[in-house]
N, CA, C and O atoms as a DFTB+ gen file, in Angstrom:
392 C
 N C O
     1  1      44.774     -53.900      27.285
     2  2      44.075     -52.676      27.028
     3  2      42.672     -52.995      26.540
     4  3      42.375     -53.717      25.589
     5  1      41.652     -52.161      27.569
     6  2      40.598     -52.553      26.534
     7  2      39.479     -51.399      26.146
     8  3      38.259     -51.549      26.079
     9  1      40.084     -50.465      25.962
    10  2      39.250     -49.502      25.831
    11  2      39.830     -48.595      24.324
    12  3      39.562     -47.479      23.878
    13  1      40.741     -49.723      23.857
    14  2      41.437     -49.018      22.137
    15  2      42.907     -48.525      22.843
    16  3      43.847     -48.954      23.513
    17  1      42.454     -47.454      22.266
    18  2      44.308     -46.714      22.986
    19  2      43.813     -45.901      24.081
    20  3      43.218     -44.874      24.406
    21  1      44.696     -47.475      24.645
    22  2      44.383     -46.821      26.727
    23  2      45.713     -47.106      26.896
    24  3      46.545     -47.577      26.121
    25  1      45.781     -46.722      28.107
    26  2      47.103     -47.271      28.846
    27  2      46.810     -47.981      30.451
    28  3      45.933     -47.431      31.117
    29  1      47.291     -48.783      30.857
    30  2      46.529     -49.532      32.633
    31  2      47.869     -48.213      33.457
    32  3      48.890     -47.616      33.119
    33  1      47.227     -48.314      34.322
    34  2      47.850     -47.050      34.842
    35  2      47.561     -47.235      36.434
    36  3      46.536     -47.875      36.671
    37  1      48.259     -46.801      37.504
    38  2      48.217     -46.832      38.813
    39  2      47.618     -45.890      39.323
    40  3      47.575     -44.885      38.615
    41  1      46.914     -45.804      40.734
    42  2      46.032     -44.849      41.256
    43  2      45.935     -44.983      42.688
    44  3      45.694     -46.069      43.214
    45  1      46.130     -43.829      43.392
    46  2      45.741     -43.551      44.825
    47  2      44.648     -43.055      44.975
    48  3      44.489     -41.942      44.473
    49  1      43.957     -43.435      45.418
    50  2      42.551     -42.992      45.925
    51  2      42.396     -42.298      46.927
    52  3      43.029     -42.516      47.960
    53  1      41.409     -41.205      46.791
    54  2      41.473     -40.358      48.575
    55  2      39.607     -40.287      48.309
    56  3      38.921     -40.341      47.288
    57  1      39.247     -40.129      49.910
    58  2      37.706     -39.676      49.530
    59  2      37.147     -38.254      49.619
    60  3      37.602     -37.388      50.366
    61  1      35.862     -38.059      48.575
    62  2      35.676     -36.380      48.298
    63  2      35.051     -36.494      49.458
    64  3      35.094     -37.460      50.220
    65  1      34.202     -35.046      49.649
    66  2      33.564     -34.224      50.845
    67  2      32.498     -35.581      50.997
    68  3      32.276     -35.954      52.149
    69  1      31.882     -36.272      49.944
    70  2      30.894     -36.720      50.092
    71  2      31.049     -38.278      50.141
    72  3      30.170     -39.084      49.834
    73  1      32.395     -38.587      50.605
    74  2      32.928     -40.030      51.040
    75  2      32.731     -40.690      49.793
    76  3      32.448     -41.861      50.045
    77  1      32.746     -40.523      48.800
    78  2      33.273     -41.393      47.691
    79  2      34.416     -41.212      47.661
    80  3      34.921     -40.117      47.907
    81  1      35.373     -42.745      47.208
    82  2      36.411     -42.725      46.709
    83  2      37.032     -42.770      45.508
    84  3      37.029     -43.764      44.782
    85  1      37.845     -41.202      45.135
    86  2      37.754     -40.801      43.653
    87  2      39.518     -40.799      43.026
    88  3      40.375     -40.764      43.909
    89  1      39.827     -40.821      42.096
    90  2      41.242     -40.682      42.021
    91  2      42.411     -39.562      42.850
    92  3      41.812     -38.711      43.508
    93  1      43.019     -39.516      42.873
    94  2      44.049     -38.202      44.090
    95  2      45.319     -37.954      43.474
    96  3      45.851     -36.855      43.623
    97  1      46.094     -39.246      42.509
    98  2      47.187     -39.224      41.795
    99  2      47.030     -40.567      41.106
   100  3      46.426     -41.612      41.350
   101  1      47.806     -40.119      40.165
   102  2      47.897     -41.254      38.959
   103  2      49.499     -41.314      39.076
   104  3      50.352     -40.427      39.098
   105  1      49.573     -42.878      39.150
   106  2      51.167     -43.318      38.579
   107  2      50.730     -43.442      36.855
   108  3      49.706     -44.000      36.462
   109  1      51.695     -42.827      36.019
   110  2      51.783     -43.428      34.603
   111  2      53.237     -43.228      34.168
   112  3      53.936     -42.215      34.153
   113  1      53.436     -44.257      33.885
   114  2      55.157     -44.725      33.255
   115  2      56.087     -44.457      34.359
   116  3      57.122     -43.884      34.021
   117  1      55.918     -44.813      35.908
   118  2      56.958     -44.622      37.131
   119  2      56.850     -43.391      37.466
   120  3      57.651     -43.044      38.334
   121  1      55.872     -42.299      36.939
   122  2      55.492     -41.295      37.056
   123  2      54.432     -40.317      37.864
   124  3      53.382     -40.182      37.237
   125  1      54.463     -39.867      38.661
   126  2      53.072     -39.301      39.495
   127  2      52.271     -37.874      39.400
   128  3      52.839     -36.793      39.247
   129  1      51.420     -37.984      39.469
   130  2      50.551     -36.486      38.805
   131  2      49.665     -36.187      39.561
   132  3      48.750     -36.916      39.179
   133  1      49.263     -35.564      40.450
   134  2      48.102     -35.337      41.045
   135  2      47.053     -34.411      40.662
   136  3      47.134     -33.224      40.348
   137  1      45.980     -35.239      40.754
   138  2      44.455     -34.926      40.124
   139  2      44.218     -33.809      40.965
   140  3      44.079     -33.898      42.185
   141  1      44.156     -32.399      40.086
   142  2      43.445     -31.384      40.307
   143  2      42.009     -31.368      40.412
   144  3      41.606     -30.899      41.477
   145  1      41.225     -31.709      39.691
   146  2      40.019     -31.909      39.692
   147  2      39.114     -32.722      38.904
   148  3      39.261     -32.965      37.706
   149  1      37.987     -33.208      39.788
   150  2      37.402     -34.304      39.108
   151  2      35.842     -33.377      38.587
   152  3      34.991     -32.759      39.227
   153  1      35.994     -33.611      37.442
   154  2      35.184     -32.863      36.363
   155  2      33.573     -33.593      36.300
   156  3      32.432     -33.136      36.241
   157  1      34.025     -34.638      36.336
   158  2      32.446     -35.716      35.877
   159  2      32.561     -36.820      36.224
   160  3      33.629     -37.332      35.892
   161  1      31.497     -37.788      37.095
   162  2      31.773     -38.932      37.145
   163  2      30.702     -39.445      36.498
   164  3      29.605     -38.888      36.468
   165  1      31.051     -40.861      35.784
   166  2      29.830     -41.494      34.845
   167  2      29.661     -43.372      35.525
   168  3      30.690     -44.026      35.692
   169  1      29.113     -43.613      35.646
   170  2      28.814     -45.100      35.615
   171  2      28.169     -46.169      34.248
   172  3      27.284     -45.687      33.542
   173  1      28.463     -47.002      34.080
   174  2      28.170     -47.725      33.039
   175  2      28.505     -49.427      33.207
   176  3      29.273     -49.859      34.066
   177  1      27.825     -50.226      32.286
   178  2      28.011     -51.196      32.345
   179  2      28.965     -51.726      31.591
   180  3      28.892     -51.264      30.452
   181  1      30.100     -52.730      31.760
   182  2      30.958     -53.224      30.547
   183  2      30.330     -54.426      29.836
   184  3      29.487     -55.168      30.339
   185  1      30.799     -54.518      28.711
   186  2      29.988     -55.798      27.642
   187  2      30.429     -57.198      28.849
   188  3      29.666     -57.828      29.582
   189  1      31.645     -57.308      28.708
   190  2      32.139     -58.568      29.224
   191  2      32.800     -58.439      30.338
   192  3      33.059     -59.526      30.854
   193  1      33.296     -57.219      31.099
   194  2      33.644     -57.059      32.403
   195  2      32.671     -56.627      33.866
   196  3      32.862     -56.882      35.056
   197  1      31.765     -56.000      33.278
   198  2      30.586     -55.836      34.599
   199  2      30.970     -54.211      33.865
   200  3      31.192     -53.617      32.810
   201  1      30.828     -54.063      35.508
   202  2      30.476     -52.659      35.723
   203  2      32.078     -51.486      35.414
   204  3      33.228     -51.797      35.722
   205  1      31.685     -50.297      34.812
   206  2      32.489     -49.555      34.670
   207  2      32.265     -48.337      35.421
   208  3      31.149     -48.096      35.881
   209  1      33.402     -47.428      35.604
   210  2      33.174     -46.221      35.905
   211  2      34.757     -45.390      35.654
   212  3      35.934     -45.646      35.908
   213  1      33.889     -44.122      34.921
   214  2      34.752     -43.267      34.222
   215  2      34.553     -42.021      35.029
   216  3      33.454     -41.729      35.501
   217  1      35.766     -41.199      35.202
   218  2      36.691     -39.977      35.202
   219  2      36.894     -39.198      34.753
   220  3      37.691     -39.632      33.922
   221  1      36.767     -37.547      34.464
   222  2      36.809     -36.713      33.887
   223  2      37.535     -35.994      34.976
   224  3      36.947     -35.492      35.934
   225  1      38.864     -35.958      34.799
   226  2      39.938     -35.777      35.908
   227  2      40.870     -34.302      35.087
   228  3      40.947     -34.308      33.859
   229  1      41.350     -33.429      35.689
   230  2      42.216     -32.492      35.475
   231  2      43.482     -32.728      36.092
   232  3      43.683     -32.837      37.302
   233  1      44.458     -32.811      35.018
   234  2      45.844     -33.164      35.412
   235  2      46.484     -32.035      34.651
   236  3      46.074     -31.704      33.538
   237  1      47.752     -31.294      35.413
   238  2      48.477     -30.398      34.644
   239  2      47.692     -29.160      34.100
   240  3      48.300     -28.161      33.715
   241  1      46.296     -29.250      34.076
   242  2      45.429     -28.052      33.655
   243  2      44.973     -28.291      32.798
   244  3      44.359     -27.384      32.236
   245  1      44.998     -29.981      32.023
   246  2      44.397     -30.537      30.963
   247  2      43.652     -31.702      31.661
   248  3      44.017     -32.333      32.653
   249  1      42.278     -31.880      30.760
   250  2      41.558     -32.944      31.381
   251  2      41.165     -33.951      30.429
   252  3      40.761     -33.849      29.271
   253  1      41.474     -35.443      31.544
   254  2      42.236     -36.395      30.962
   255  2      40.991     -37.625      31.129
   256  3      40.389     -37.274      32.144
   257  1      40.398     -38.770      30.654
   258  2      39.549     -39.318      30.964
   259  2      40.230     -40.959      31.725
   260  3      41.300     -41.417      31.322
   261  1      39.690     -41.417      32.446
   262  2      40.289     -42.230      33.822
   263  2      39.465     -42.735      33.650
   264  3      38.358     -42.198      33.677
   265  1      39.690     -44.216      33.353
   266  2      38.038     -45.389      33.692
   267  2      38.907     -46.489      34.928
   268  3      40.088     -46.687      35.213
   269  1      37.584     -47.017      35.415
   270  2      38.353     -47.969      36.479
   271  2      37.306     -49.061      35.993
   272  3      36.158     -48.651      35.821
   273  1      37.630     -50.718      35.696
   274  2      36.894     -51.249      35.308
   275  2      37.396     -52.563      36.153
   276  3      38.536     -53.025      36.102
   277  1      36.184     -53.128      37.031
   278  2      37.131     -54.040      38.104
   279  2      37.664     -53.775      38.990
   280  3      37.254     -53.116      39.945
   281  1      39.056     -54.424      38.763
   282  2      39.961     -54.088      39.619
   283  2      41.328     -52.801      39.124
   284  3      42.177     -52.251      39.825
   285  1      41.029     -52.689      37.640
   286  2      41.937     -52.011      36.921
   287  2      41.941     -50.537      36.729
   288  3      40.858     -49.984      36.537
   289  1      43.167     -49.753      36.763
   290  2      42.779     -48.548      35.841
   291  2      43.506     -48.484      34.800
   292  3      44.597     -49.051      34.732
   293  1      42.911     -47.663      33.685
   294  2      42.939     -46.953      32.768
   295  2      42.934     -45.641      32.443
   296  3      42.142     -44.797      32.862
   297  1      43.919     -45.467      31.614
   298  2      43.679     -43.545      30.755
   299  2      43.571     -43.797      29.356
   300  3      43.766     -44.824      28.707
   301  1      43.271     -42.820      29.077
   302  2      42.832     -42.476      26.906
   303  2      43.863     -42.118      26.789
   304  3      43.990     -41.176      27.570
   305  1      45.074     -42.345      26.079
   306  2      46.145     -42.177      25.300
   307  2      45.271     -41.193      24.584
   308  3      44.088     -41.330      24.274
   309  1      46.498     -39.635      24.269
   310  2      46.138     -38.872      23.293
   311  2      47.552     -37.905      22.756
   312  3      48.598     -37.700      23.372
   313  1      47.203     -37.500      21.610
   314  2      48.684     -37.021      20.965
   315  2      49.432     -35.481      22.485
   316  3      50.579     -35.212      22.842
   317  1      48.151     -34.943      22.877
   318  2      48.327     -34.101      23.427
   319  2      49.041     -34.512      24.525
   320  3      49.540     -33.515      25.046
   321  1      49.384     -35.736      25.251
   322  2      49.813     -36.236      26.562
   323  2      50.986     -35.502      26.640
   324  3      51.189     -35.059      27.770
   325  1      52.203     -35.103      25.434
   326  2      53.152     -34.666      26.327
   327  2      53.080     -33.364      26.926
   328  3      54.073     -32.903      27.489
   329  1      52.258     -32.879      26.876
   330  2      51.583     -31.512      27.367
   331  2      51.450     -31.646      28.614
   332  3      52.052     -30.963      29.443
   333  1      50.517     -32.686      28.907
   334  2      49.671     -32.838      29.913
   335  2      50.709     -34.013      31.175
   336  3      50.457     -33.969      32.379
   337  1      51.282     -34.504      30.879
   338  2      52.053     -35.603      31.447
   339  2      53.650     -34.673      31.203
   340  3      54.675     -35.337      31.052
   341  1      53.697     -33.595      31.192
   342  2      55.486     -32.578      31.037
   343  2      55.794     -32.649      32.775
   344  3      56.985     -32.703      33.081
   345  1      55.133     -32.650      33.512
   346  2      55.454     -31.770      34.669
   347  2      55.163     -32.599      36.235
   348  3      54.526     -32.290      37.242
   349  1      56.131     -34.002      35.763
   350  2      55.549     -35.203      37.190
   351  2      56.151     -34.451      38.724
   352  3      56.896     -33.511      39.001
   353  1      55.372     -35.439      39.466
   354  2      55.755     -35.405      40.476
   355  2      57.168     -35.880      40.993
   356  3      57.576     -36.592      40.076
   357  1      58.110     -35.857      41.964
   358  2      58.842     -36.551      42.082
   359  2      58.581     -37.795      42.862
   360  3      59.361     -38.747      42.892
   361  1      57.526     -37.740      43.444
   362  2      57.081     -39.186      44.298
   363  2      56.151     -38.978      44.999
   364  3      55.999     -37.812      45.363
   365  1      55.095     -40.095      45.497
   366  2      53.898     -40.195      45.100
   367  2      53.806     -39.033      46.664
   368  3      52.809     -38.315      46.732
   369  1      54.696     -38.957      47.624
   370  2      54.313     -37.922      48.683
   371  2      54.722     -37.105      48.404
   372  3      54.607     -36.383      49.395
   373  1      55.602     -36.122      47.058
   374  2      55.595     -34.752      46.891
   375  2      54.421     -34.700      46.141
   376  3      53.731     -33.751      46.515
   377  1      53.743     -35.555      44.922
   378  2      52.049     -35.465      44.658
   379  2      51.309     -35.099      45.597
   380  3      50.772     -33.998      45.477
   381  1      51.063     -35.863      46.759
   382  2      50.318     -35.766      47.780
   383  2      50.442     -34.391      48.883
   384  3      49.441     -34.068      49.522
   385  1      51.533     -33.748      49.017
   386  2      51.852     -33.202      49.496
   387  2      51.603     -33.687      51.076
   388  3      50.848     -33.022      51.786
   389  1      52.192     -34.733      51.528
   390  2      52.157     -34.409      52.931
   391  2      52.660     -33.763      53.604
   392  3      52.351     -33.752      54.795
């Protein structure tokens, strides 16, 4: 973990209207959620990893912050998660809805 209380977390990627590739669903704990909406994207540099880039993602109707640093992702652990993490998917193609 390197962002304090994070959690590394899994991610499918799809691309927006404007061909970036942005989060689409999050695996967390064997779990799947699909990203309603992406709120903000930020870029930044890491001290000792390079380059970062953070997420301002809507999951469940709560919005959740998503960094990808590397090759890794990450979420902000917060007391509110069981709120926001109540209502998974059953697998990553009922998320997706194909």
């Amino acid at each position: 973990m390197i962002y304090g209380m994070t959690s590394k977390i899994d991610v499918i990627l799809n691309r927006d209207r404007n061909g970036m590739l942005v989060p689409y669903v999050i695996e967390k704990d064997g779990k799947f959620y699909k990203v309603q909406d992406i709120k903000q994207i930020r870029s930044g540099s890491g001290r000792q990893r390079g380059a970062t880039i953070k997420y301002l993602v809507n999951i469940n109707g709560h919005d959740k912050y998503v960094f990808r640093d590397e090759y890794c992702w990450y979420i902000i652990d917060e007391e509110e998660d069981k709120r926001t993490f109540a209502n998974p998917a059953a697998s990553p193609s009922e998320a997706i809805a194909i």
